[in-house]
C-alpha positions as CSV (number, residue, x, y, z in Angstrom):
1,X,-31.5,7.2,13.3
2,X,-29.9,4.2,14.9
3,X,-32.1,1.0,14.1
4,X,-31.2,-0.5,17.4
5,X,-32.4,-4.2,16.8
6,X,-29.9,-4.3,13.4
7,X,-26.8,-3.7,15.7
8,X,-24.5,-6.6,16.0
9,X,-20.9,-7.6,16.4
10,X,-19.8,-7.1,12.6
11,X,-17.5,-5.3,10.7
12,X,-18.2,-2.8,8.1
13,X,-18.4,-3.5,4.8
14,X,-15.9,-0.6,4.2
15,X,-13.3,-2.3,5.5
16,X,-10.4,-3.7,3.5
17,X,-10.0,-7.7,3.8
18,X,-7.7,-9.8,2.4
19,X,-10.9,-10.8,-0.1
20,X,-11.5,-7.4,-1.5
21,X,-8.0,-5.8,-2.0
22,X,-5.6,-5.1,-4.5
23,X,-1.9,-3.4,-3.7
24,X,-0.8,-1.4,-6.5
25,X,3.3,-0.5,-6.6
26,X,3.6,2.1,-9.2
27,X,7.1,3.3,-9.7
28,X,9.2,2.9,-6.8
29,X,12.3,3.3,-8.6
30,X,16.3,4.6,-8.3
31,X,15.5,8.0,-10.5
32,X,12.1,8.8,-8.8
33,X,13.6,8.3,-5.6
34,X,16.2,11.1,-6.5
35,X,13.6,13.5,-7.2
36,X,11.6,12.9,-4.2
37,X,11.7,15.7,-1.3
38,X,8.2,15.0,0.1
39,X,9.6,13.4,3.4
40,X,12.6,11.2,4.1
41,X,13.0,8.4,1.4
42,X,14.5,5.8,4.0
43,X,11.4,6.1,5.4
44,X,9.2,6.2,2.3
45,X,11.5,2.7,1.2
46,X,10.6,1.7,4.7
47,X,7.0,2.0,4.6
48,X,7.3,0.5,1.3
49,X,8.5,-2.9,1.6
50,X,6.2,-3.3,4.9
51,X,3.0,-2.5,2.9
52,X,4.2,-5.3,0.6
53,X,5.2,-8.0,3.3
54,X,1.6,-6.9,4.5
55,X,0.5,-8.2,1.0
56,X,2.3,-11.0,1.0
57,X,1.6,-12.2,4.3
58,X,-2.8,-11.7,3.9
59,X,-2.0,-13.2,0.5
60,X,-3.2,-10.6,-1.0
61,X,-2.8,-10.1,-5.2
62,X,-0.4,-7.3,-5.8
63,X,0.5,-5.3,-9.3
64,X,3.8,-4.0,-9.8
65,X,4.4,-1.4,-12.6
66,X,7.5,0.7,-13.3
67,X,7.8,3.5,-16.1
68,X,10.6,3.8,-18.4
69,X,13.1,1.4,-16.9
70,X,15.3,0.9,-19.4
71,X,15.4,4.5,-21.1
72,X,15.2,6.9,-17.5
73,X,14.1,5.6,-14.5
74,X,15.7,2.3,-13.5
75,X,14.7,-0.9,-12.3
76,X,12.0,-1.3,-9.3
77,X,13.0,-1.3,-5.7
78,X,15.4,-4.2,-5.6
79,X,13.7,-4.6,-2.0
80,X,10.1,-4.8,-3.0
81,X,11.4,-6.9,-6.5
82,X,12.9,-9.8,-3.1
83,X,9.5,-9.6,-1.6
84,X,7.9,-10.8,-4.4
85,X,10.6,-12.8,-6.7
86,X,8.2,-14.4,-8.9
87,X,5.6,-11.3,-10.1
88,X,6.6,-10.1,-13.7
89,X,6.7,-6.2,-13.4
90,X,5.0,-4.3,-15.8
91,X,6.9,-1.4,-17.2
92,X,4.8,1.2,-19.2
93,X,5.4,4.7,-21.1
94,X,2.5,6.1,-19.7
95,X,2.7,8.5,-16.8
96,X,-0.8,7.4,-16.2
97,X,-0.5,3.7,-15.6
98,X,-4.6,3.6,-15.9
99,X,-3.8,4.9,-19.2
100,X,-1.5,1.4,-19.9
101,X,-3.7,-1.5,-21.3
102,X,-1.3,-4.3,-19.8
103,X,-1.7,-2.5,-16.0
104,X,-5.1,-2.6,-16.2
105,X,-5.7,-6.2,-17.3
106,X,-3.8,-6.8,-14.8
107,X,-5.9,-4.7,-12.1
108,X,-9.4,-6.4,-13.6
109,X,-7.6,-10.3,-13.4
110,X,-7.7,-9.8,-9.6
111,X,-11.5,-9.2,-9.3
112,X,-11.1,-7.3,-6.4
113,X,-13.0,-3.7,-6.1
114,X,-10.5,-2.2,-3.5
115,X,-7.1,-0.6,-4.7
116,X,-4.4,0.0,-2.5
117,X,-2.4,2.7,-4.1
118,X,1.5,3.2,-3.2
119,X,3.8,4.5,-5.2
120,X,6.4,8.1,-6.5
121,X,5.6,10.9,-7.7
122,X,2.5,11.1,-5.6
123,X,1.2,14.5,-8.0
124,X,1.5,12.6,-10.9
125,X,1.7,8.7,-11.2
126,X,-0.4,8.5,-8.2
127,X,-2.8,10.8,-8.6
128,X,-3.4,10.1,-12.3
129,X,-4.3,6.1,-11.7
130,X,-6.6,7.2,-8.9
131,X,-8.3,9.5,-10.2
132,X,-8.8,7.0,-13.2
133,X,-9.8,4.4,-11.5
134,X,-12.1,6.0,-8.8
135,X,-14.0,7.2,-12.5
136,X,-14.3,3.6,-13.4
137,X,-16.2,2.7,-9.5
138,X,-12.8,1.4,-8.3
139,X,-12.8,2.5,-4.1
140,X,-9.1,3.9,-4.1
141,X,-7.0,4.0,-0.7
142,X,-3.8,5.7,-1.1
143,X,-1.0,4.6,1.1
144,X,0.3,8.1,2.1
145,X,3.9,7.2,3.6
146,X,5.1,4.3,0.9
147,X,4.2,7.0,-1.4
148,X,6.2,10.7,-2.1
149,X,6.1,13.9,-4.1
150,X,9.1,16.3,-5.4
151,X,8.5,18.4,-2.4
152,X,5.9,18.3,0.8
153,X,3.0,21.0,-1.0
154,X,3.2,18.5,-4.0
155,X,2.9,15.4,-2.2
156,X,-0.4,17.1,0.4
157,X,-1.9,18.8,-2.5
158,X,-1.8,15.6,-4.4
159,X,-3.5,14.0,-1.4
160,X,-5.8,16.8,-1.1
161,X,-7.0,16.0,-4.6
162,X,-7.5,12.6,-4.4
163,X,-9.6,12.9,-1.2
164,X,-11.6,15.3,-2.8
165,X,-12.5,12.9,-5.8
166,X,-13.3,10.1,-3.0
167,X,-10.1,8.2,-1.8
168,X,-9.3,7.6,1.5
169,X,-6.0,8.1,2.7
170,X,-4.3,5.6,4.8
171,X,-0.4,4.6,6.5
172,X,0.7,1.1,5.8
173,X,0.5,-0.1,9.6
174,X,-3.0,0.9,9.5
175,X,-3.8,-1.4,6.0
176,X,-1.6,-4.2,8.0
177,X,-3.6,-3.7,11.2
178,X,-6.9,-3.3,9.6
179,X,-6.5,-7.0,7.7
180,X,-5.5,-8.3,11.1
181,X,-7.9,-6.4,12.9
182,X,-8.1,-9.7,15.5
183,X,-5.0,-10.7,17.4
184,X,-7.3,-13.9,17.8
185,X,-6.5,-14.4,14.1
186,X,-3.1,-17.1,14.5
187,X,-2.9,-17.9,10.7
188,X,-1.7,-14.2,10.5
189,X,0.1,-13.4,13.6
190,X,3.2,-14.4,13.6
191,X,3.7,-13.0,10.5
192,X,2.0,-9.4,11.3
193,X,4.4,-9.7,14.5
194,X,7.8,-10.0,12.4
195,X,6.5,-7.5,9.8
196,X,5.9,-5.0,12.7
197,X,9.4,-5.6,14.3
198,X,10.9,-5.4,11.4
199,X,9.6,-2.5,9.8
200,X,7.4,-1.2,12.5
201,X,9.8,1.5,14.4
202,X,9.2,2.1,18.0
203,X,6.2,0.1,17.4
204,X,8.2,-2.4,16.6
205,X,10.4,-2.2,19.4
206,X,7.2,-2.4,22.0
207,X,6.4,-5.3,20.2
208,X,10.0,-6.9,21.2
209,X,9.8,-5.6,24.4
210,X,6.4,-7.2,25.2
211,X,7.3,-10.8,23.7
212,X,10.2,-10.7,26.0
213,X,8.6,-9.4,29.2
214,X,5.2,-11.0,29.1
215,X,5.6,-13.5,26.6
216,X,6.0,-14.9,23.1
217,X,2.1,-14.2,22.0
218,X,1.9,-11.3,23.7
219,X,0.1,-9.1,21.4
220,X,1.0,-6.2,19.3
């Protein structure tokens, strides 16, 4: 039942803030690209670097991890390496990054209990670090579109999976939205703004369309 008197204007504690969250990139390289058929991978790239302008904009600590680099898989995104030109990428030979001591150091030096999870091949170096760290108490959001699977079944079933052990699925306008979440907010608008007419689609275009019309500040 609804405690009447303990309703108030707040927001729940479930949602992500720029205080409790960590963004994790795991593998968004050339060769996983090539195997990914979950969806269209200009889009997934897309999707991508906006979740991690999102980051950088809420100041918000990120972990970037590639596997095999050097031996199979290539380099990180060259665009999500700009975004952040001064974050050393760790690159493992675990398929599980939870599995890689270095990651994980890296995870616990941010102190935050939220993981935002992004990254290819959503059935296995996405679901393997979830699943990990939702064992360990971690509250794991995956980041459905900046993330993709060697076909569509692979990439829901993954999903499917992690929900069932407790993640929440979520789209990167939704995580950039949701640390908004007050247009009020001007430290963070103008930056939200560009991020969403850069990277935002049709959203993106109303956006432009609405500063124009109405007015610089008009609202997203």
């Amino acid at each position: 039942m609804i405690d009447f008197a303990q309703v108030k204007a707040a927001p729940s504690p479930d949602l992500l803030t720029p205080e409790n969250a960590v963004v994790l990139f795991v593998d968004h390289q050339p060769r996983m690209f090539f195997g990914t058929g979950s969806g269209d991978r200009t889009s997934i790239v897309n999707s991508t670097i906006g979740l991690a302008k999102t980051a950088r904009a809420f100041d918000v600590p990120v972990v970037l991890s590639t596997v095999a680099a050097e031996s199979f898989s290539g380099p990180i995104l060259p665009q999500l390496a700009d975004v952040f030109p001064e974050q050393e990428v760790i690159d493992r030979s675990t398929m599980n990054a939870w599995e890689d001591p270095a990651f994980v150091a890296a995870v616990k030096a941010t102190g935050r209990g939220k993981i935002i999870l992004a990254g290819l091949w959503t059935e296995v170096c996405l679901v393997l670090p979830a699943l990990s760290a939702l064992g360990q108490g971690y509250e794991v959001y995956v980041v459905a579109d900046a993330s993709g699977g060697v076909s569509p079944a692979a990439h829901e079933h993954a999903l499917q999976r992690m929900v069932a052990a407790g993640a929440v699925p979520v789209t990167w306008v939704q995580v950039l939205l949701e640390l908004q979440r007050d247009w009020a907010r001007q430290e963070t608008y103008g930056a939200v703004m560009d991020i969403v007419k850069e990277h935002g689609g049709a959203y993106g275009l109303g956006v432009v369309y609405a500063q124009a019309v109405i007015g610089a500040h008009a609202a997203g």
